[in-house]
NUVOVEX-321411 format. One record per residue (C-alpha): residue in one letter; x, y, z; residue number from 0. Coordinates in Angstrom, 3 decimals. Example, Ala and Ser with C-alpha at 12.3 -4.5 7.8 and 13.67 -1.06 7.14 Angstrom:
R res        X        Y        Z   n
R   a   12.300   -4.500    7.800   0
R   s   13.670   -1.060    7.140   1
% end
This chain:
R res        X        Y        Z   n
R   x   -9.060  -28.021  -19.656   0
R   x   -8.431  -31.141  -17.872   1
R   x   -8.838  -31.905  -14.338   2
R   x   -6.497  -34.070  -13.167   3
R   x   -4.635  -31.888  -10.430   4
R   x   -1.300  -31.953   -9.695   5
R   x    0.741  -30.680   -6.150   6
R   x    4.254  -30.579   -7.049   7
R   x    6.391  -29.282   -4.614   8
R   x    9.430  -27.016   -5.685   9
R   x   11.927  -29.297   -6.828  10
R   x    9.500  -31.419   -8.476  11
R   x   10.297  -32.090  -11.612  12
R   x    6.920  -32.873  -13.110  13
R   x    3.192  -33.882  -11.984  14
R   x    2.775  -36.496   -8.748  15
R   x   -1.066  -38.496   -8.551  16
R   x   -3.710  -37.510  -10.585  17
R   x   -6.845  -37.343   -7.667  18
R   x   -9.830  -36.162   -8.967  19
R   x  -11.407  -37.979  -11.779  20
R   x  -13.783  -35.196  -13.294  21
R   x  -12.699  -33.273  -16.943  22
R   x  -13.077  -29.929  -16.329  23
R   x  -13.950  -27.570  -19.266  24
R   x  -13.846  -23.951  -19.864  25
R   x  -16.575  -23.343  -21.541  26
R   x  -16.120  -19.690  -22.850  27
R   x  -14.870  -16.363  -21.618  28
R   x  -16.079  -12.968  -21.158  29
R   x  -14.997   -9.266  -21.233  30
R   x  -15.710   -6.001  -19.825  31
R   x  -14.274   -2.511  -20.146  32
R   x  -15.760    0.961  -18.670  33
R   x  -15.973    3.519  -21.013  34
R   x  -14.363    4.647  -23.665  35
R   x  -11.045    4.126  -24.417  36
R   x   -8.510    6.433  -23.257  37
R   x   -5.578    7.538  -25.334  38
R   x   -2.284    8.841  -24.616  39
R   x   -3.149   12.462  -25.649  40
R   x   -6.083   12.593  -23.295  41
R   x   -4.045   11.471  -20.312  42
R   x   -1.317   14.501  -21.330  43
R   x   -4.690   16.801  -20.922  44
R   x   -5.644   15.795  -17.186  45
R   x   -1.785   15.264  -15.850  46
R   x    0.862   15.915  -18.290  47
R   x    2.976   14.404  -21.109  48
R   x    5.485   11.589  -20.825  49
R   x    8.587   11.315  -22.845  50
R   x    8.051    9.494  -26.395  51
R   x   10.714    6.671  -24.778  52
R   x    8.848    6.320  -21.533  53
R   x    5.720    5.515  -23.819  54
R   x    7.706    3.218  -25.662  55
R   x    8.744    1.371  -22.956  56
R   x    5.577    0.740  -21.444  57
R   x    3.800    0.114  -24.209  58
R   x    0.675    1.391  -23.345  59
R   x   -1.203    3.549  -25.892  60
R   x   -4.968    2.917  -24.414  61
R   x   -6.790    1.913  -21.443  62
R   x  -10.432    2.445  -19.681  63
R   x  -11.063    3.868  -16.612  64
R   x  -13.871    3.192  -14.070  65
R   x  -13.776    7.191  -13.143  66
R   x  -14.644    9.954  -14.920  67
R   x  -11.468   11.686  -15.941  68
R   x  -12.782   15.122  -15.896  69
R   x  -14.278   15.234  -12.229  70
R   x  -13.422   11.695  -10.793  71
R   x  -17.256   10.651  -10.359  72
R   x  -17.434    6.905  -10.686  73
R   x  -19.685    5.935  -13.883  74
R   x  -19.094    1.900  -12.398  75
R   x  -17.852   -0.118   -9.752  76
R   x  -16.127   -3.154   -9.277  77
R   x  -19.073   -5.666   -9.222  78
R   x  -20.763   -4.256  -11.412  79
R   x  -17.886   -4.657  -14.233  80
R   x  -17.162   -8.176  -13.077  81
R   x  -21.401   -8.893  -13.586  82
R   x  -21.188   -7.790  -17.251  83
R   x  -17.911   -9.956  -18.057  84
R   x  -19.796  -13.403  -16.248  85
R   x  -22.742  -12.490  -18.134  86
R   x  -21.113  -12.088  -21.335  87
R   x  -18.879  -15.344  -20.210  88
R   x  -22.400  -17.131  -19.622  89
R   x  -24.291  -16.051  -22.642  90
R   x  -21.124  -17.309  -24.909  91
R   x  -20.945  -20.761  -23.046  92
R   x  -25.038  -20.922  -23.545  93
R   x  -25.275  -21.447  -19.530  94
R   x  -27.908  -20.036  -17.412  95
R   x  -26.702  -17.925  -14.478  96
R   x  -28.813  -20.089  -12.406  97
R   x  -26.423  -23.665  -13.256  98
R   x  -23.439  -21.406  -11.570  99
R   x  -22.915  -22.966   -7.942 100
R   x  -19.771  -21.246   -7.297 101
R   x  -18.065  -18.218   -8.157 102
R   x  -14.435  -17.608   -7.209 103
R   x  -13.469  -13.722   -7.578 104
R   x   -9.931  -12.155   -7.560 105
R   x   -9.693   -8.103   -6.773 106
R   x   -7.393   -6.114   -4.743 107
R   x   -9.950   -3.362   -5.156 108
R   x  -13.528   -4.184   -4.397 109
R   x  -16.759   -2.149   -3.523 110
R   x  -16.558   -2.459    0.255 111
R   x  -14.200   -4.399    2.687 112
R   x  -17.038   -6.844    3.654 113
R   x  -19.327   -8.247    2.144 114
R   x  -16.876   -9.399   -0.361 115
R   x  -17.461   -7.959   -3.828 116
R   x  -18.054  -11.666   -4.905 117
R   x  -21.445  -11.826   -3.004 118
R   x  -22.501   -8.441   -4.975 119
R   x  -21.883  -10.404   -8.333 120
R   x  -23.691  -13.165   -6.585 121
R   x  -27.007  -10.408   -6.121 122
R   x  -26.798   -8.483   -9.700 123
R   x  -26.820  -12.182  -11.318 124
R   x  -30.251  -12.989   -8.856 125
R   x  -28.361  -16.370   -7.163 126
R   x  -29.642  -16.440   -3.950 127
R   x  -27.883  -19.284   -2.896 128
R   x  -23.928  -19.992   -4.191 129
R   x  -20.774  -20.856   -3.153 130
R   x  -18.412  -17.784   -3.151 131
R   x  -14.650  -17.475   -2.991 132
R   x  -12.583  -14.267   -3.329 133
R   x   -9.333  -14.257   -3.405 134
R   x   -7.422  -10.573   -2.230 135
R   x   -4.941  -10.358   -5.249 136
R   x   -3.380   -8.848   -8.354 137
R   x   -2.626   -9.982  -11.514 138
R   x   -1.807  -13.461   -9.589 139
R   x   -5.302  -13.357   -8.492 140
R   x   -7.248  -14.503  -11.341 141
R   x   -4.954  -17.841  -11.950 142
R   x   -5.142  -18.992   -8.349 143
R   x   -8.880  -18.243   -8.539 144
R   x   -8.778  -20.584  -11.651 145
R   x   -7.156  -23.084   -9.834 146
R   x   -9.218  -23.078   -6.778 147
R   x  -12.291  -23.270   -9.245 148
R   x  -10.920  -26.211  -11.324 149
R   x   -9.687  -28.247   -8.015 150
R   x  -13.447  -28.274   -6.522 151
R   x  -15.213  -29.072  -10.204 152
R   x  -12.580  -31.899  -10.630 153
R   x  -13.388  -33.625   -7.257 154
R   x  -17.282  -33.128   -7.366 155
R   x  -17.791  -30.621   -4.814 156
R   x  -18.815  -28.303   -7.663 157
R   x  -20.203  -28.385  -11.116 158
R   x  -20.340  -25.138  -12.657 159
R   x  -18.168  -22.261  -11.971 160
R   x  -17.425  -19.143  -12.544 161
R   x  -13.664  -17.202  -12.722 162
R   x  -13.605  -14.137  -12.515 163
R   x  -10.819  -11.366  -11.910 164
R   x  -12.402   -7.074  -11.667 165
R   x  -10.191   -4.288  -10.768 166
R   x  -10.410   -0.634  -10.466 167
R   x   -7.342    1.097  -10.326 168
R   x   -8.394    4.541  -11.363 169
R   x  -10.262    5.519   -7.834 170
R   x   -6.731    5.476   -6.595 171
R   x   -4.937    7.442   -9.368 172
R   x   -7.568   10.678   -9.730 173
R   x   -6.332   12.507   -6.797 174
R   x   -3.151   12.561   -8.290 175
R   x   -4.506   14.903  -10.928 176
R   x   -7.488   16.355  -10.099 177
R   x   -7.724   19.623   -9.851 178
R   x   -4.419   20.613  -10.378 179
R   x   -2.188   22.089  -13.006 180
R   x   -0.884   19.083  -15.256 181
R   x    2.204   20.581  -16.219 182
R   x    2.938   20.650  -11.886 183
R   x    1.960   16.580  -11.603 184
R   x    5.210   14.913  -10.517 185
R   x    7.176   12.400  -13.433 186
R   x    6.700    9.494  -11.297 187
R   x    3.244    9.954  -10.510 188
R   x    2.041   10.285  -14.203 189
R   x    4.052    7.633  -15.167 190
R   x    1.567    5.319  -12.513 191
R   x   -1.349    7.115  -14.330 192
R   x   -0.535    6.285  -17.999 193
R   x    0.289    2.457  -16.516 194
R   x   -3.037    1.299  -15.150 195
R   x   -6.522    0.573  -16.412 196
R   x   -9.226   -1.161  -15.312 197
R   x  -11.863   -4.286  -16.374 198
R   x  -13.309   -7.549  -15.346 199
R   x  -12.655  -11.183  -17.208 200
R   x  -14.373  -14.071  -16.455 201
R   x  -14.940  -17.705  -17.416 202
R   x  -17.306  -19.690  -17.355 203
R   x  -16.173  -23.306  -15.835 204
R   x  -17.946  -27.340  -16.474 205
R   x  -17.134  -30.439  -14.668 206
R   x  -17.706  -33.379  -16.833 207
R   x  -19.034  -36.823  -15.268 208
R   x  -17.163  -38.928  -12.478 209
R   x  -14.499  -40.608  -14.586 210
R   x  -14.242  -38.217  -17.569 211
R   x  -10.686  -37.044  -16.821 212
R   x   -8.052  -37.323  -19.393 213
R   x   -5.637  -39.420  -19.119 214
R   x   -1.865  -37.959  -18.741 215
R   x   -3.313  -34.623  -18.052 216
R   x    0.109  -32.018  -17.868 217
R   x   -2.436  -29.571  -16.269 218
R   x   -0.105  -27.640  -13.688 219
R   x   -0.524  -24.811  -11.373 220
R   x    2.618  -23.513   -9.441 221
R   x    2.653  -19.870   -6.902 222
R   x    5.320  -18.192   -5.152 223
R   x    6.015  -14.934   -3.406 224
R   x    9.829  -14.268   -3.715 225
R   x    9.940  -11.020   -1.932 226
R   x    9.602  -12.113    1.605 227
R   x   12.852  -10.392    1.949 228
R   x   12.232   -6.810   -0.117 229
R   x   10.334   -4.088    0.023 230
R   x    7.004   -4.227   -1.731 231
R   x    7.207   -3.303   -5.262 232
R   x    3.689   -1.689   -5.456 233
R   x    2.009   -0.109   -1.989 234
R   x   -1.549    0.626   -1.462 235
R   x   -2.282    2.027    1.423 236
R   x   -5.527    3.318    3.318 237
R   x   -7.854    1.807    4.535 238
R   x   -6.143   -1.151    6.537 239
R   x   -5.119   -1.077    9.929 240
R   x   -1.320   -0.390    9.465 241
R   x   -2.280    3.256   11.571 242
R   x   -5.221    4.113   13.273 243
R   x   -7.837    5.769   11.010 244
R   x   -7.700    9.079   12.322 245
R   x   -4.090    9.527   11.694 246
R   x   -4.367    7.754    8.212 247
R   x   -7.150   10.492    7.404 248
R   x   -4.531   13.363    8.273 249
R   x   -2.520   11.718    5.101 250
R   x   -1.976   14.082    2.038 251
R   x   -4.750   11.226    0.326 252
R   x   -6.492    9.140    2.359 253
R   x   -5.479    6.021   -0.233 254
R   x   -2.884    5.753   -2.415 255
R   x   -0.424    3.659   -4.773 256
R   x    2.858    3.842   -5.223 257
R   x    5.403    2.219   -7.181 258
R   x    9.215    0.886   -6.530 259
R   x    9.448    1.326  -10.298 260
R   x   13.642    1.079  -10.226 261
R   x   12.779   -2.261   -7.997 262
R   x    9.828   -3.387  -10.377 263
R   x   12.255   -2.986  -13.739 264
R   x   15.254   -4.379  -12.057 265
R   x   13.517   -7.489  -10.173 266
R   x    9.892   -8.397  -11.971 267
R   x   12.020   -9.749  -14.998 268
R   x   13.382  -12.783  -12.272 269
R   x   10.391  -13.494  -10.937 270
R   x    9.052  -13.796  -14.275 271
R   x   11.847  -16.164  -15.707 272
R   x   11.644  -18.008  -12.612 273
R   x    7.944  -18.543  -12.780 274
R   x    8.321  -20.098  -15.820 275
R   x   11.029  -22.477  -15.612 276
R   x    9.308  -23.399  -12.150 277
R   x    6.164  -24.062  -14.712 278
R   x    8.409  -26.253  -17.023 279
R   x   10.038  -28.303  -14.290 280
R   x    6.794  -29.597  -12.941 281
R   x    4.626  -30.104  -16.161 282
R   x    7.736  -31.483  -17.955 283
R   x    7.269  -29.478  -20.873 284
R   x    9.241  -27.208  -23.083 285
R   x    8.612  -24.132  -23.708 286
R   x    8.325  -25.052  -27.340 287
R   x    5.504  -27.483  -26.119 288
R   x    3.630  -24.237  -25.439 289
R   x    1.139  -22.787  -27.907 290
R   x   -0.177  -20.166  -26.369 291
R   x    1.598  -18.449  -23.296 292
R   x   -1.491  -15.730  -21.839 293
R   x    1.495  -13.218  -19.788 294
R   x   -0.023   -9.974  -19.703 295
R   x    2.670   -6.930  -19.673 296
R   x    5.013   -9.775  -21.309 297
R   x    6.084   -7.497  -23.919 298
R   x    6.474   -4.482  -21.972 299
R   x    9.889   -3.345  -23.354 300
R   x   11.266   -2.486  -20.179 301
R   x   10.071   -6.021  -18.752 302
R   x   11.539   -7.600  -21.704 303
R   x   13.879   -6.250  -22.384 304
R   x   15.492   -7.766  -19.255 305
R   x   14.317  -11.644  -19.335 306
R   x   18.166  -12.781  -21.216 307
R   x   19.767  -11.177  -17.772 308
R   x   17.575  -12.602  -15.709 309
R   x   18.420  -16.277  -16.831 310
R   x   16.336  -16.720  -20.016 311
R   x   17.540  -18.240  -22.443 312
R   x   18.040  -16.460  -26.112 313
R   x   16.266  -19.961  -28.031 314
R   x   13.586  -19.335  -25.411 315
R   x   13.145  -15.604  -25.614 316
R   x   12.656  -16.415  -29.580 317
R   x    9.782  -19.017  -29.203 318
R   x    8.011  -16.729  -26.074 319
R   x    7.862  -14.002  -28.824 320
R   x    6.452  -16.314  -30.956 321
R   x    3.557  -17.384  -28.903 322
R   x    2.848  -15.008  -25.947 323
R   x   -0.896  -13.711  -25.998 324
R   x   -1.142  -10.082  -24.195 325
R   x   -3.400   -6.821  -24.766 326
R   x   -1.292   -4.287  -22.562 327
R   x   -1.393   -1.476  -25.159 328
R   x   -4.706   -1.698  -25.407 329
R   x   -6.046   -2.054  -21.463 330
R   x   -3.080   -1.381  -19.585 331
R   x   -1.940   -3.180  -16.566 332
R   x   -5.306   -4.215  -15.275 333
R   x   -4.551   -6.348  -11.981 334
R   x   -6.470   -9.151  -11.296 335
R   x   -8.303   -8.283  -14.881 336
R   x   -5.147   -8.820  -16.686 337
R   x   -5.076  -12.463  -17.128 338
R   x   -8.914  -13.037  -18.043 339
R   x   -8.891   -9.792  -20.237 340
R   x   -5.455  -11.470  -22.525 341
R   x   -6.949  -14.756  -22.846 342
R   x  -10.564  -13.773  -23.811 343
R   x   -8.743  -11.470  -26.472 344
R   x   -6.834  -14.271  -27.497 345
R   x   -9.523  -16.760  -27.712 346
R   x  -12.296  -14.504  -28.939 347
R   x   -9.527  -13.150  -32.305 348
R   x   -9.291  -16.737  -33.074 349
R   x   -5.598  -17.438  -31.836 350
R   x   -6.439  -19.757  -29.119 351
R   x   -8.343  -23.279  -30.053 352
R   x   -9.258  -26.344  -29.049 353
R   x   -6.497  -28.636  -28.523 354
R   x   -3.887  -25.418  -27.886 355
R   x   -1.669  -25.924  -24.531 356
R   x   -1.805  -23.065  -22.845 357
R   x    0.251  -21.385  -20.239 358
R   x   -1.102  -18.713  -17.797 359
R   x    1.730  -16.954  -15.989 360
R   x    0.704  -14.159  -13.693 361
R   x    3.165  -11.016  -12.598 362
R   x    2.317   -9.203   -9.758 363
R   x    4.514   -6.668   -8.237 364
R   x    3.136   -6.246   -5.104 365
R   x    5.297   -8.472   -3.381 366
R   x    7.267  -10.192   -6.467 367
R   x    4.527  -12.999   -6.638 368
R   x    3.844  -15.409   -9.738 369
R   x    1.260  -18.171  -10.268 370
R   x    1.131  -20.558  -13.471 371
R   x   -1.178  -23.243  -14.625 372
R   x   -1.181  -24.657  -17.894 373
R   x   -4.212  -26.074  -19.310 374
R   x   -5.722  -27.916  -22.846 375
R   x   -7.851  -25.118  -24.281 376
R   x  -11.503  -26.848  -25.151 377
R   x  -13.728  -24.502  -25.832 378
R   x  -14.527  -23.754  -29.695 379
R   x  -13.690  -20.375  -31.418 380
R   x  -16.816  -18.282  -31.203 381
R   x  -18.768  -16.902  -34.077 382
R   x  -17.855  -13.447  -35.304 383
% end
């Protein structure tokens, strides 16, 4: 992973100065999941069946949930599962927790408002002194956190990081079913339940010596909102200050998600198609210049099946199917997890190695965002 950084703006049409001087390596990547997994046929127990072509389309057949499906106690939390992925990400890159002087943390769902959940990962790893970052996202979380990470190794600020993206979805989703007949749980609402899961990914981030950056780096990170203009197409709500607290605890559930999933189907597809070719324009590369591309959801059938409307090109839908790296059917849509989660799976099976060009592209619904950033993989496959 190189560290030259690049700021193109939107009609750039590939990388300005290079700035920082300092390689920056990812050194390995880590993994957790709560639990056991979850099938299909145990959700149908706790909130109802979905059609065989609802399944189909979103293409999830497992996931893991933080909660206890049966009685909603949580077995878990947030920090917790992002502490066992950066240890797992530390043991594999042979780093001591006590080298990490930063950690940069995305989650739209952490233990308590303040202190950040960061800080918690920064106790259960026994740091007590380290830079911490965390960034309030979704899936777009963990690549901006990457970036962030990357841009203070590169110029020296830093010199060993640590990524890492935790969510917990399944707090939000148990009230939904609990305690209630799962033949009387509304369509809509178990198709959010079969869609989410939760985990933590992390990686585990090296800056090289002053002058060790490679020379014509393509290393490019690009985000966007594009739905300054629409409704958002996932809510969560609770919490905040959007009503005063005693009239947000008179709500049928004190927090909850919902989807625009007719918005979602319609408009994700563009902002996906448009991330990319906003990727391709700045790092001057082709698609077919892409080994790997880490887009979790990316085969989603109802996602997909959209990309050729939404300006895709049929020679580039071909090579995306050829080298996108996801796990959705077997975590579900994990938020700020997502990313981390499909490129540790990727990396750890073998299909990502050094000297791969890699493209992270991030989906989040929330309000249409995407983030990018393409990077030389350099850390070697590791041992079975």
């Amino acid at each position: 992973m190189s560290a030259s950084t690049t700021s193109a703006g939107p009609t750039s049409a590939g990388p300005t100065s290079a700035g920082p001087t300092r390689h920056v390596s990812i050194l390995a990547t880590g993994a957790h999941l709560p639990g056991d997994p979850l099938d299909n046929d145990a959700l149908a127990k706790v909130c109802g069946p979905l059609p065989d072509d609802v399944l189909e389309g979103i293409q999830v057949e497992r996931r893991h949930w933080l909660i206890d499906p049966a009685t909603g106690a949580h077995r878990t939390s947030t920090s917790a599962m992002a502490t066992a992925a950066a240890r797992q990400a530390l043991e594999r890159a042979g780093v001591e927790a006590a080298e990490v002087d930063l950690i940069v943390m995305s989650t739209a769902s952490p233990d308590y408002l303040l202190p950040v959940a960061a800080t918690y990962v920064q106790e259960q790893l026994g740091l007590e002194n380290c830079a911490v970052i965390e960034v309030r996202a979704g899936c777009v979380g963990a690549v901006q956190a990457l970036d962030i990470a990357r841009r203070l190794l590169a110029d020296g600020t830093y010199g060993t990081a640590l990524v890492i993206g935790s969510e917990a979805v399944s707090p939000l989703l148990a009230p939904i079913f609990l305690d209630k007949d799962p033949y009387k749980v509304r369509m809509r609402d178990r198709l959010t339940v079969y869609t989410f899961g939760d985990g933590a990914g992390a990686l585990v981030l090296k800056a090289g010596e002053e002058g060790s950056a490679h020379a014509g780096s393509r290393q490019v990170f690009a985000t966007r909102s594009m739905g300054g203009a629409r409704k958002p197409g996932m809510l969560i709500t609770g919490g905040g200050t959007d009503a005063p607290l005693h009239e947000q605890q008179r709500r049928k559930r004190l927090m909850d998600i919902s989807l625009d999933i007719p918005g979602t189907a319609k408009f994700g597809p563009r902002v996906f198609v448009e991330g990319i070719h906003d990727m391709l324009r700045r790092s001057g590369l082709a698609l077919a210049d892409i080994d790997h591309c880490v887009l979790p959801e990316g085969n989603a059938e109802y996602f997909a099946s959209e990309y050729g409307t939404a300006g895709l090109s049929a020679e580039d839908q071909a090579t995306l199917g050829k080298n996108i790296v996801e796990n959705l059917t077997d975590v579900g849509a994990t938020g700020s997890a997502a990313v981390p989660l499909a490129l540790d799976a990727g990396w750890v099976d073998g299909r990502i190695t050094p000297g791969d060009t890699v493209l992270l592209l991030a989906i989040e619904a929330s309000r249409y965002l995407y983030a990018g950033l393409t990077l030389t993989w350099d850390a070697p496959t590791p041992a079975k």
